[in-house]
N, C-alpha and C positions, 0 to 999 in steps of 0.2 A: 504494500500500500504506500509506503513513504516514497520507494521509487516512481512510484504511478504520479502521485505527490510534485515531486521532482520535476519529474519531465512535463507537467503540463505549466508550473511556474516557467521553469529554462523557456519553453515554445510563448508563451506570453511575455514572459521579456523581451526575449528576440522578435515577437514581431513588434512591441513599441519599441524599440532598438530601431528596427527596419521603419515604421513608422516617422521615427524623426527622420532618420535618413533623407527618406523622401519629400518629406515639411521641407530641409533644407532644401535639395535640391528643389523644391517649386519657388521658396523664394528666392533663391539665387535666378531663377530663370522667367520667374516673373519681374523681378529687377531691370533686369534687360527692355523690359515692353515700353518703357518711356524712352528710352532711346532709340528703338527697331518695333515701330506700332504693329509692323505686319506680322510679330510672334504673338498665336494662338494660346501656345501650350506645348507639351513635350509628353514622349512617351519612352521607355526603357528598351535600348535598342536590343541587347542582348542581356545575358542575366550580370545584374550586378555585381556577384559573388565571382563570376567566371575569372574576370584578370586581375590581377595583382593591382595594378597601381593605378585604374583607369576606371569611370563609370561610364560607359557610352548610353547618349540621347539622342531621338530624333526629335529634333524640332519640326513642330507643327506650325505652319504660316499658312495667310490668308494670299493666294497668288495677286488678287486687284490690289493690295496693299503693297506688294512687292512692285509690283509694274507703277504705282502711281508713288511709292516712296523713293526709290530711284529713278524715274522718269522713263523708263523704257515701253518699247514696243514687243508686243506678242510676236512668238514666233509662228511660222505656220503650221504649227501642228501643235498649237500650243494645247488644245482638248486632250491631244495622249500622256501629257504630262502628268495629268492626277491619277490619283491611285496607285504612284509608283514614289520610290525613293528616291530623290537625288541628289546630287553632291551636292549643291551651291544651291539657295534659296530662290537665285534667280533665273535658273537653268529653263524654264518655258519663256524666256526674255532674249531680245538680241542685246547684248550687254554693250556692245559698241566697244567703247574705250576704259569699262567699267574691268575693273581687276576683280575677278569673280573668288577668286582664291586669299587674295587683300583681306575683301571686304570679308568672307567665310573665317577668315583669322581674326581680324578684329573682333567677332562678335565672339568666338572662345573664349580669346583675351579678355574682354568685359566680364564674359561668363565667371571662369576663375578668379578675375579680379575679384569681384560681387562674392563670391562661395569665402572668399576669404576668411570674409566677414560673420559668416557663419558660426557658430559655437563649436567645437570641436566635436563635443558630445552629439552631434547631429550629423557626425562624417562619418565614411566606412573606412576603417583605416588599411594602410595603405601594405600590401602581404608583403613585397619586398623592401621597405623601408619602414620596419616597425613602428617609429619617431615620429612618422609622415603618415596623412591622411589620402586616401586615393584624391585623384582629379577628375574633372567632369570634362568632357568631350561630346561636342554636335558630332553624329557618325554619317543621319543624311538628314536630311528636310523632307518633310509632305507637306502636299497641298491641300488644305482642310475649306 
């Protein structure tokens, strides 16, 4: 019985453990939406627990926010574009002169900068550097 005990306390820790987790990572990534209107939301691209020192996210954007906060023109085929992953938020866009890769770094950058700020106890910490907390990473964008 005390083990039964046990194990059902350890799995309700662990999930408010995972719970904050997640708290962080939304506000770190809701932080961002005053700078970059066109993010939705985000979802866990692969399982958190998988890599050592990384949490990968898809960012969810709204594409007419994308096209109208960078100024660009739809591609011609810009309808096959949803419902799939892609690298660069602006990728149903002809980006012209637009550094697609830049801009895709800067918003990480921001991303992590903001997570900083985060309470520690709200991070997963990081399997190859004990001391260290993992980091968050956009892995692709959808169009929502």
């Amino acid at each position: 019985m005390k083990y039964i005990i046990k194990k059902i306390l350890k799995e309700e820790t662990e999930s408010d453990e995972e719970k904050l987790i997640l708290k962080g990572i939304n506000l770190a990534v809701n932080s961002l939406k005053g700078d970059f209107p066109f993010i939705k939301g985000w979802e866990i691209s692969e399982d958190m627990h998988e890599y050592g020192s990384t949490i990968y996210l898809n960012l969810l954007v709204d594409p007419k926010q994308v096209g109208k906060f960078y100024n660009l023109e739809k591609r011609e085929l810009y309808d096959l574009y949803f419902d799939r992953y892609l690298v660069y938020p602006m990728g149903a866009f002809e980006y012209g002169n637009l550094d697609p890769y830049e801009e895709t770094s800067k918003i990480n950058e921001m991303l992590n900068d903001n997570y900083e700020f985060i309470p520690d106890e709200w991070k997963m910490n990081n399997r190859a550097l004990p001391n260290e907390k993992k980091r968050l990473h956009f892995d692709h964008y959808k169009y929502v």
